[in-house]
C-alpha positions in Angstrom: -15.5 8.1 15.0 -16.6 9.9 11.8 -18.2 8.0 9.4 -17.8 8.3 5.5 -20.2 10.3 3.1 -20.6 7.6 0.1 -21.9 10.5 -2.4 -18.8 12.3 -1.8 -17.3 9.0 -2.7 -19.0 8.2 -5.5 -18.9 12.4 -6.9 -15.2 11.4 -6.6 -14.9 8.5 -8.9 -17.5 9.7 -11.3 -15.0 12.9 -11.9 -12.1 10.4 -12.9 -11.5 9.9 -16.4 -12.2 7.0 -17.1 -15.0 7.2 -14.7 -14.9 4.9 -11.4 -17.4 2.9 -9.7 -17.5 3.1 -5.9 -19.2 0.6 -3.6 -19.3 1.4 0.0 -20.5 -0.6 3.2 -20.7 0.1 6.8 -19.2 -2.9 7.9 -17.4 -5.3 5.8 -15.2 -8.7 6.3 -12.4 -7.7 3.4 -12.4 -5.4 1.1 -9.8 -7.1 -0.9 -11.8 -10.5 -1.1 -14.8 -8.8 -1.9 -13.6 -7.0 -4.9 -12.0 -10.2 -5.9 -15.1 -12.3 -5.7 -17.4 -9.9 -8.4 -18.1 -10.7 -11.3 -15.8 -8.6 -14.2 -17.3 -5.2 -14.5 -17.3 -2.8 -17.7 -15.4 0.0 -15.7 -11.8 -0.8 -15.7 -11.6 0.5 -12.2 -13.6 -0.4 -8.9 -13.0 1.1 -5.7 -14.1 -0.8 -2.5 -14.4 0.9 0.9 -16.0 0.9 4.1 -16.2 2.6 7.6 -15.0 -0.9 9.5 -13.6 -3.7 8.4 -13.7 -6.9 10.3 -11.7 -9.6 8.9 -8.7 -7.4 6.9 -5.5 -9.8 6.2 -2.1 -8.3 5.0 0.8 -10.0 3.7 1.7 -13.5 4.4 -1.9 -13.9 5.7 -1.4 -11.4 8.7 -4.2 -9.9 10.6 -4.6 -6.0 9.3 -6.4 -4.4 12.3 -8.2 -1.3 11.6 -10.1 0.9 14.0 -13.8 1.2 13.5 -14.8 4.7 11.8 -11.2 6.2 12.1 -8.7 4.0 9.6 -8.7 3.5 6.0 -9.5 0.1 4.0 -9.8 0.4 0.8 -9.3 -1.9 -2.2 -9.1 -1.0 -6.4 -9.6 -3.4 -8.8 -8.2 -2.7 -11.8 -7.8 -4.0 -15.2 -4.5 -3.5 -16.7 -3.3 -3.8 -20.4 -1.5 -7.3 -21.6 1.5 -4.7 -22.4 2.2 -4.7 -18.6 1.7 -8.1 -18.0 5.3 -8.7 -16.7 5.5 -5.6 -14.3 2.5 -6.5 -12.6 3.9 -7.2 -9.0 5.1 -3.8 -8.9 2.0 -2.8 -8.3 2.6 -3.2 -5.0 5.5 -0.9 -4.9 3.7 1.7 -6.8 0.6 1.9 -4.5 3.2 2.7 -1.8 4.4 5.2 -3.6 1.2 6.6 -4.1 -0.1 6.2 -0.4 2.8 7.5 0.9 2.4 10.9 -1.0 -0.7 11.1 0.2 0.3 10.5 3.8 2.5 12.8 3.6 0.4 16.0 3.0 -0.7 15.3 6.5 2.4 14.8 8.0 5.8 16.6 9.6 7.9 13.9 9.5 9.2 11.7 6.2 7.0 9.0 5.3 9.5 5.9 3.7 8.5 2.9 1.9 9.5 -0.4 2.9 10.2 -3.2 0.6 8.1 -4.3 -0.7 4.6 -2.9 0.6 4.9 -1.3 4.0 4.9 2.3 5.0 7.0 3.3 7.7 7.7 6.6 9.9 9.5 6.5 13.0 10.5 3.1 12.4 6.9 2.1 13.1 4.2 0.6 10.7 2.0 3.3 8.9 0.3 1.8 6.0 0.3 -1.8 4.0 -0.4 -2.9 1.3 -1.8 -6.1 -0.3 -1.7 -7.1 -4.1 -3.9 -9.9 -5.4 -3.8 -11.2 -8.8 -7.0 -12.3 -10.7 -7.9 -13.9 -14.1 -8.4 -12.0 -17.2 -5.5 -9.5 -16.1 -7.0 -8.0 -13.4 -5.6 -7.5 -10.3 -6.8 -6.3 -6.4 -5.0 -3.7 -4.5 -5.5 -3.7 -0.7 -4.3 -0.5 1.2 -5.1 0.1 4.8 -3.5 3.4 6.5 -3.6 4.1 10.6 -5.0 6.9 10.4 -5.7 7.3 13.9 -2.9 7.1 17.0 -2.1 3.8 18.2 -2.8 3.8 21.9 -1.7 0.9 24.3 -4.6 -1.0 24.5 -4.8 -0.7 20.9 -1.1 -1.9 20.5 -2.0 -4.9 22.4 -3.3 -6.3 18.9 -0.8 -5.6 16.3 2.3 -7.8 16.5 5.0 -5.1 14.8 5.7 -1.4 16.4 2.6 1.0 14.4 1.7 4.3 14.2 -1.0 6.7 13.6 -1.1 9.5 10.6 -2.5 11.4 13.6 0.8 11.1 15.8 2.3 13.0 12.5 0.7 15.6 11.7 0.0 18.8 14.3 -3.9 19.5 12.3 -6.9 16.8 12.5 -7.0 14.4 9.7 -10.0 14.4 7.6 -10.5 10.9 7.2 -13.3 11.7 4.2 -10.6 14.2 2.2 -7.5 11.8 2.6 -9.7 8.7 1.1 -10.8 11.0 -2.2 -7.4 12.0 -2.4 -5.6 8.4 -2.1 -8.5 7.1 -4.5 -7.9 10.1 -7.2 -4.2 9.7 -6.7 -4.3 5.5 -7.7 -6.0 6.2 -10.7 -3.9 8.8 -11.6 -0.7 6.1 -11.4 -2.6 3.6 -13.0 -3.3 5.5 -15.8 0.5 6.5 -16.2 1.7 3.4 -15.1 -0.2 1.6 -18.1 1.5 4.1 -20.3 5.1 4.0 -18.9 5.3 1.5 -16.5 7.3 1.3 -13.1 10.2 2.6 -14.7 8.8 6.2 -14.6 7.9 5.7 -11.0 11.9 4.2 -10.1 13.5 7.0 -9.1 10.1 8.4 -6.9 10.5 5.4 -4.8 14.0 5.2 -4.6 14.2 8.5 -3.2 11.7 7.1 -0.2 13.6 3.6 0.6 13.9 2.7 4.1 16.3 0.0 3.4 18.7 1.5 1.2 22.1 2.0 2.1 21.4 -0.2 5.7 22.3 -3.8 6.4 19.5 -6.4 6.4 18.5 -9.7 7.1 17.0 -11.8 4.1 14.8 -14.5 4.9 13.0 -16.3 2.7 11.6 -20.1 4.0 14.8 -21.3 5.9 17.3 -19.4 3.9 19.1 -16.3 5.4 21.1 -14.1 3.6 22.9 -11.4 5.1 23.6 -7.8 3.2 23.2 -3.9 2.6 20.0 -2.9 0.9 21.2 -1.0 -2.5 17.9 0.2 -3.9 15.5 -1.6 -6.3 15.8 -2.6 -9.9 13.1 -0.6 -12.5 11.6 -4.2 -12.3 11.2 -3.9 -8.7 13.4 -6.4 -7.0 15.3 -5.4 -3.8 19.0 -5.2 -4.8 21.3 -6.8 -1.3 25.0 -6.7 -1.4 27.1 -9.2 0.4 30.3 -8.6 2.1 32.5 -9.9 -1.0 30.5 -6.9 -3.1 28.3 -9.2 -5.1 24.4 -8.0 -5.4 22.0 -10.7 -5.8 17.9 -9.3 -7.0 15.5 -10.6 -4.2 12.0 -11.2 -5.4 10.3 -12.4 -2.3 10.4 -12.8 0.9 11.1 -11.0 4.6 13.4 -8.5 4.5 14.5 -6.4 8.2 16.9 -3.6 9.4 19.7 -4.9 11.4 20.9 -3.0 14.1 24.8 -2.2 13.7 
């Protein structure tokens, strides 16, 4: 277990321009729904950490289960300009983006983005990520990365396949040095994403898609559609071709690999 230094935390966001406010905790329920539950702030961005976080949900209100002093939980609040309004749920698609850069200075194998907000290597779970919206355009990004490997009693817990940044990469992982990097790196997109939007992002992610070019399964409530992931649209939206050639622009729901 190593445990984070909060001065190096807070040195980091105070050298971001504009400056960031940092609030660390040992333990912590969710750093997403704290973030979300302060009052508005006069810094446009707040970070929100801790060494172990108990009650972490992911997407569709899914357990995120991080180990105590060895994973990353982290959450930014950020206040974005009304010119973005409409682009705001690719968000989550950027902060992949952005988390899977960083993960992959640490790592010998390609890190690939999976629509819309998973990180995948090996065909396993690396990373997820959970977008909140809030009033008075604001919004709450959730990232938590395995950072640590996922052993079988620790498998026991997480209901998908998952893997470890540690299985990756053949040098320890400094737990301390990849947060200040993923934390420096978001505000970095933020800033350029408020001046260009996703579309100067597009072909980034593109290049990392672990759906494109493979069939898939589309559910979304009791509809199933069947196709060939071709890519996202600059507004984010998975493109899936049927069998006649048609592509439809899927905005929500569960999206899988089928085996051929």
């Amino acid at each position: 277990m190593t445990h984070l230094d909060q001065a190096r935390l807070s040195d980091c966001c105070d050298r971001l321009r504009p400056a960031a406010k940092c609030f660390f905790f040992d333990t912590l329920g969710s750093t997403n729904a704290w973030l979300s539950d302060q009052r508005p702030d006069s810094a446009d961005f707040l970070v929100c950490t801790c060494d172990h976080q108990t009650g972490g949900k992911g997407r569709s209100g899914k357990q995120w289960h991080v180990s105590a002093g060895e994973d990353i939980a982290v959450s930014f609040r950020w206040r974005y300009p009304l010119s973005r309004e409409t682009e705001i749920a690719t968000l989550s698609l950027l902060a992949g983006l952005v988390t899977a850069k960083c993960c992959q200075t640490f790592s010998n194998d390609l890190i690939q983005i999976k629509w819309p907000n998973d990180l995948v290597c090996r065909d396993k779970k690396l990373a997820g990520i959970l977008l909140e919206r809030l009033p008075d355009h604001e919004v709450v990004i959730g990232i938590g990365v395995n950072l640590a490997s996922i052993t079988s009693s620790r498998s026991k817990d997480i209901a998908q396949p998952a893997i470890g940044l540690a299985e990756l990469s053949e040098a320890r992982v400094d737990r301390q040095i990849f947060l200040e990097q993923l934390i420096t790196a978001m505000h970095e997109a933020l800033q350029l994403f408020a001046k260009e939007g996703f579309a100067f992002f597009h072909s980034q992610w593109q290049a990392l898609d672990y759906l494109k070019d493979f069939p898939l399964r589309h559910e979304l409530g009791d509809s199933v559609r069947m196709g060939v992931g071709r890519g996202i649209s600059e507004k984010g939206e998975l493109i899936l071709e049927d069998a006649l050639g048609q592509q439809r622009l899927i905005h929500a729901g569960t999206v899988r690999r089928v085996e051929k």
